[in-house]
C-alpha positions as CSV (number, residue, x, y, z in Angstrom):
1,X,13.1,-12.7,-5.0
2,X,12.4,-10.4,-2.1
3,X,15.8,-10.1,-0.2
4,X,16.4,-7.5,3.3
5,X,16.2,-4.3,2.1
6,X,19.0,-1.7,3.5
7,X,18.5,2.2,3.0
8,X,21.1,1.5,0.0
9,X,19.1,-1.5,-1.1
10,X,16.0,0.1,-2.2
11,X,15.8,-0.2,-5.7
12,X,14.6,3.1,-7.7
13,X,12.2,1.7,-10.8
14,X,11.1,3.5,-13.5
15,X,7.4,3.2,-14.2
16,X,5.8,3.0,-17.9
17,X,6.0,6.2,-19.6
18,X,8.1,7.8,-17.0
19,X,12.4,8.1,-16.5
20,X,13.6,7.4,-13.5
21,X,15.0,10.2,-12.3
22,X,18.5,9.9,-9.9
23,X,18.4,10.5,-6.7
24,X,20.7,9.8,-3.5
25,X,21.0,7.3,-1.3
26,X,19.4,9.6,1.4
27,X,16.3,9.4,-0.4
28,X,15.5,6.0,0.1
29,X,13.1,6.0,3.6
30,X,10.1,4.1,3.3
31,X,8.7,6.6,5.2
32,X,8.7,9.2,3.2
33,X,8.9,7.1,0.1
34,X,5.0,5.8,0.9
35,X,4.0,9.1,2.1
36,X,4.5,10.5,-1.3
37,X,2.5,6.9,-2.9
38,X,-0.7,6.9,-0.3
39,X,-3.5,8.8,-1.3
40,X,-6.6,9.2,-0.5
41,X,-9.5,8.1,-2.6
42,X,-13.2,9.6,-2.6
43,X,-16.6,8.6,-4.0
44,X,-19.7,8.2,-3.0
45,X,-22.1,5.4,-1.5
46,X,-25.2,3.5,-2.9
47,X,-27.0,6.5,-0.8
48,X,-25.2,9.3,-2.9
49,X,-23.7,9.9,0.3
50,X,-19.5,10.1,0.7
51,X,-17.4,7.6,1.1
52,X,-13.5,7.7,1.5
53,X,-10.6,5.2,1.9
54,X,-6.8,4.8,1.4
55,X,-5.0,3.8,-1.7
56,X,-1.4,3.3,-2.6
57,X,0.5,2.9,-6.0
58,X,3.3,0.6,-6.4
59,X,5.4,-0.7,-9.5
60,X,5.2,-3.7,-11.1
61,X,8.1,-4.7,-13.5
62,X,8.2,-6.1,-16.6
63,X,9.3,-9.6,-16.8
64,X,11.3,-8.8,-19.8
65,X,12.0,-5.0,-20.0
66,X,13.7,-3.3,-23.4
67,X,17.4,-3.3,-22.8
68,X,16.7,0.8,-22.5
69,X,14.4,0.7,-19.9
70,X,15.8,-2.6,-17.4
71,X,14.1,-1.3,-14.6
72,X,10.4,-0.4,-16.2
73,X,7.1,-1.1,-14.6
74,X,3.5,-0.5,-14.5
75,X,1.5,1.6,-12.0
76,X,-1.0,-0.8,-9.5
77,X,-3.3,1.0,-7.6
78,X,-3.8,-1.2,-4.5
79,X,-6.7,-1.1,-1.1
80,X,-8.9,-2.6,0.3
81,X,-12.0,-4.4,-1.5
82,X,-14.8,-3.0,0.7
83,X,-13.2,0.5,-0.3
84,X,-14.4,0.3,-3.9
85,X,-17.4,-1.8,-4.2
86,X,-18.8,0.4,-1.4
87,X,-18.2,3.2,-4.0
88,X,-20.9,3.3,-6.7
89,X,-20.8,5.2,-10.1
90,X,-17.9,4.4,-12.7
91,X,-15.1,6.4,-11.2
92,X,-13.8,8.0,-8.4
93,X,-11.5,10.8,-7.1
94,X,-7.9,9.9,-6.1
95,X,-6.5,12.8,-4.7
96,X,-2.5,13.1,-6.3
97,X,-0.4,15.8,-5.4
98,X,1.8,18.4,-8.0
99,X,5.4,19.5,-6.8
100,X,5.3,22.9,-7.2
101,X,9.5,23.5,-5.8
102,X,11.7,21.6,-3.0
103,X,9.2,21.9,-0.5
104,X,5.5,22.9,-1.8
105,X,2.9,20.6,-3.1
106,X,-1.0,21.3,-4.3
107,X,-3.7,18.8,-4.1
108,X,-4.5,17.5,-8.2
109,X,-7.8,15.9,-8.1
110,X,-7.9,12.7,-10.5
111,X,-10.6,10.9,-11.7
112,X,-9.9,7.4,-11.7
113,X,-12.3,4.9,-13.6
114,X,-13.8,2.3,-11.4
115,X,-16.3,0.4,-13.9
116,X,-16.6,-0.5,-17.2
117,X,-20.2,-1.5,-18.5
118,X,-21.4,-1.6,-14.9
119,X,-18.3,-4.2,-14.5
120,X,-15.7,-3.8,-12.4
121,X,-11.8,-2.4,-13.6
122,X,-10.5,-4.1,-10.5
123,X,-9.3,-7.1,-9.5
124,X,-10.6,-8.6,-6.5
125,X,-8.3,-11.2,-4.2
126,X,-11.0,-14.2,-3.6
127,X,-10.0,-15.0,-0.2
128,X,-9.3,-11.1,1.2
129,X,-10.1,-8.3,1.4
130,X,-8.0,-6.8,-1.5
131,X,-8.3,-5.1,-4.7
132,X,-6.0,-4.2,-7.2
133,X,-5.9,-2.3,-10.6
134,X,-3.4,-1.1,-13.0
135,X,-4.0,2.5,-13.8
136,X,-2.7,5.3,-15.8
137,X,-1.4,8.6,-14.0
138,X,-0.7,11.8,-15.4
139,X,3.0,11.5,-16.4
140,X,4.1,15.5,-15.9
141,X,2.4,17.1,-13.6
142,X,2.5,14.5,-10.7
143,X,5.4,12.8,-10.3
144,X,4.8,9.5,-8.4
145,X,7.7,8.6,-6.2
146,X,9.8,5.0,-7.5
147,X,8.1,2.5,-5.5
148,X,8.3,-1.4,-6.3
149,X,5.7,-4.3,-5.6
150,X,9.3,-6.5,-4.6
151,X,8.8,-5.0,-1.2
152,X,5.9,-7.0,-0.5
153,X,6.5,-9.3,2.0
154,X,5.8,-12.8,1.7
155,X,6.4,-15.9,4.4
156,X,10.1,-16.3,3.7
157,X,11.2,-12.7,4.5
158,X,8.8,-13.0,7.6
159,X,10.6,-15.9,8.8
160,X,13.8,-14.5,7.8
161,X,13.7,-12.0,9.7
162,X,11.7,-13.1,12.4
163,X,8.5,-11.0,12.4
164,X,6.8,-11.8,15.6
165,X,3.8,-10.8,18.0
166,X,5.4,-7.4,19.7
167,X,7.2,-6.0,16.6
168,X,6.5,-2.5,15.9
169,X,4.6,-1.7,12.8
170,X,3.7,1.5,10.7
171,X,1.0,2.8,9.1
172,X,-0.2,5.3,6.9
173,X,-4.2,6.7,5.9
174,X,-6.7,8.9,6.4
175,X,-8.5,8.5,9.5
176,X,-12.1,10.2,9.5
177,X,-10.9,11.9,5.8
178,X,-8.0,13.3,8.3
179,X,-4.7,14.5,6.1
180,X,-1.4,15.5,7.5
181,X,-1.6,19.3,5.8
182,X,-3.7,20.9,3.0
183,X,-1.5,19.4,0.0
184,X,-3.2,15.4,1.1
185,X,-0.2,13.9,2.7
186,X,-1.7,10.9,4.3
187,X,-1.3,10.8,8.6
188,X,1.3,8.6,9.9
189,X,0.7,6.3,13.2
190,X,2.2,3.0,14.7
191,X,1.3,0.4,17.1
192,X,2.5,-3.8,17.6
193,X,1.6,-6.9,16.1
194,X,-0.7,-8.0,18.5
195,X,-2.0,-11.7,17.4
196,X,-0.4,-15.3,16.2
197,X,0.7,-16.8,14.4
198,X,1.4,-14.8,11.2
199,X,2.7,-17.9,9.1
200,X,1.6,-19.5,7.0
201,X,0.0,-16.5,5.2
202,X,-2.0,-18.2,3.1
203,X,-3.7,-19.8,6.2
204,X,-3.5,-16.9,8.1
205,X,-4.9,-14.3,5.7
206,X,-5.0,-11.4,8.3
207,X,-3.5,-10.7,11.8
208,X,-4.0,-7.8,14.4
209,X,-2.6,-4.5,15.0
210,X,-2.8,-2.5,18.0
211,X,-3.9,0.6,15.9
212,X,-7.0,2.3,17.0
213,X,-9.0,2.3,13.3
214,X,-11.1,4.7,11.7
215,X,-12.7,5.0,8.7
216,X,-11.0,6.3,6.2
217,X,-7.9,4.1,7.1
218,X,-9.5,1.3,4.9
219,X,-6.8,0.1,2.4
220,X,-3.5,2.0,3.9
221,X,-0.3,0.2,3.4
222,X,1.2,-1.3,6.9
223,X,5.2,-1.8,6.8
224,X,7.7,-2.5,9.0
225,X,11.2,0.1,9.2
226,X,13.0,-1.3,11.5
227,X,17.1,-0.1,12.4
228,X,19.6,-2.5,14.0
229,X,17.4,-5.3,14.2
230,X,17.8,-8.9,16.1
231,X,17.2,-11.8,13.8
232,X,18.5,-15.3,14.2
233,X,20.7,-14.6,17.0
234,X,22.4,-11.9,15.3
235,X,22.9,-8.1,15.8
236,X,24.9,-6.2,13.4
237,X,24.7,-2.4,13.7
238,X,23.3,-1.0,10.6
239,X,20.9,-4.0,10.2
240,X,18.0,-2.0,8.6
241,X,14.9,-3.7,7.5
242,X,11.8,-1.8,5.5
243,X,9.1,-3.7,3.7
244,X,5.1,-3.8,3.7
245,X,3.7,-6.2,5.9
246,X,-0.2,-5.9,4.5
247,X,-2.7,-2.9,4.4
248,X,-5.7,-2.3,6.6
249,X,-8.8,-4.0,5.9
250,X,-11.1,-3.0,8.8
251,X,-11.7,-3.2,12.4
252,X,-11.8,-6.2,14.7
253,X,-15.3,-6.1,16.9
254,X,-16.7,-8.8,19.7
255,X,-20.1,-9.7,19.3
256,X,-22.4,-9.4,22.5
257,X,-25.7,-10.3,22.8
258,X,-27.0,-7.1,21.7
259,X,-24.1,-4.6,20.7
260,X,-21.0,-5.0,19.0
261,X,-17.4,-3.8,20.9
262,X,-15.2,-2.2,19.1
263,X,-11.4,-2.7,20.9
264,X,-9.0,-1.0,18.9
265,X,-7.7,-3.6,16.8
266,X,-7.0,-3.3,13.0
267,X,-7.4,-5.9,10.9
268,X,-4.8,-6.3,8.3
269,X,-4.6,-8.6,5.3
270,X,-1.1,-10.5,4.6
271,X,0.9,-8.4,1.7
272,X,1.5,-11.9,0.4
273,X,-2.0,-11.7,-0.5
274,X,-1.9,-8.3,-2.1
275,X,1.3,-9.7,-4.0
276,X,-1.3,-12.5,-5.1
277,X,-3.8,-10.3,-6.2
278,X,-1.4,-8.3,-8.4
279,X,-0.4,-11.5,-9.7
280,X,-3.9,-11.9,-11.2
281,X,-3.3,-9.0,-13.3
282,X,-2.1,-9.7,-16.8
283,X,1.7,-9.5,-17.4
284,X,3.0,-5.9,-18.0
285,X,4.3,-6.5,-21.0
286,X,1.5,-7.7,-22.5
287,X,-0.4,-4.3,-21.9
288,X,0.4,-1.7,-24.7
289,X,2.0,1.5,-22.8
């Protein structure tokens, strides 16, 4: 069950083949935690011409993990649909990142596989625009920060907590192929909630974000981190809430008579959704590691 998650809350999980490795209660930021899971991912068109989006890696536990491991999971690679069936060819570059110390990383290159047999690998939501995918990550070289698919939102924590129209949202991607610095750290901007309703998701599907959209920012996780929040009729200093609200699916445009208008909306799909998607996945444990 997905419960308010509190700086101390944020469970660290250890993903299949790795140990999870301590670390303090000062670690535990959503922002820097997704910086360090967003990525961007590279491949090319049916033109042979490049194509780019965002991607992010999450956990997903075991149902029953060995009594060694309680807290083991599975790497999910999770964007936006359009991102990969737009890319052609049977893989594509996910650009990962190598620690070198405390505060230098380098760029890794991976090739991830994207097709089988001219079949996708992924798994597509059939209502949104989501795709997901277990996938197997070097387990030395590139450390991928602790990250768990329980901090997908679904309608009760939105109610809980009172998501609403106004609410200030984050999100991370590359815009244009932009990246924060040469290592590929993904670019970090904000903006509101700016339709309703949000509930019920699975009517809903999507809802708008003031967040000017560029391509390249396909797929990018959208969370909320909010400190000393108002919910219910309640404030309680130290209230802090941090979960993923969706991730960006594409832009919203008017239609006129012979153009289209682009207004600086995003489009973002429910993370209820993307927690549906994963569920179409087969159970962790049933995978061999």
């Amino acid at each position: 069950m997905i419960r308010l998650l509190t700086v101390a809350l944020l469970v660290c999980v250890a993903f299949a083949g790795t140990e999870a490795a301590p670390q303090s209660q000062k670690d535990y930021d959503i922002n820097t935690a997704l910086m360090k899971v967003t990525f961007k991912l590279e491949g090319r068109n049916a033109q042979g011409q490049p194509t780019l989006g965002t991607a992010f890696i999450m956990g997903r536990p075991y149902s029953h993990p060995p009594a060694n491991q309680p807290q083991k999971s599975r790497f999910v690679l999770i964007t936006a649909a359009h991102v990969l069936e737009e890319m052609q060819g049977d893989t594509a570059i996910l650009h990962l990142r190598r620690k070198m110390d405390a505060n230098n990383w380098v760029r890794t290159p991976f090739p991830v596989p994207l097709r089988a047999n001219g079949q996708p690998l992924w798994k597509k939501h059939p209502n949104a625009d989501v795709a997901v995918m277990y996938i197997a990550l070097p387990k030395e070289d590139v450390p991928i920060e602790q990250f768990s698919t329980e901090l997908l939102a679904d309608d009760k924590i939105l109610e809980q907590y009172e998501v609403h129209p106004g609410d200030e949202l984050k999100c991370l991607g590359y815009p244009l192929g932009l990246e924060s610095n040469n290592a590929g750290f993904p670019v970090l901007r904000s903006g509101k909630i700016a339709s309703y309703p949000l509930l019920p998701t699975e009517s809903t599907r999507t809802f708008l974000f003031d967040f000017k959209v560029f391509k390249g920012n396909s797929g990018g996780p959208v969370y909320i981190e909010d400190r000393n929040r108002v919910y219910q009729g309640n404030f309680t200093v130290g209230n802090h809430i941090q979960f993923l609200v969706g991730l960006v699916s594409g832009e919203a445009e008017v239609n006129l008579p012979y153009s289209q208008l682009q207004l600086g909306l995003a489009v973002v799909v429910h993370a209820s959704l993307i927690r549906e998607a994963i569920n179409t996945l087969p159970l962790p444990d049933t995978l061999p590691d």
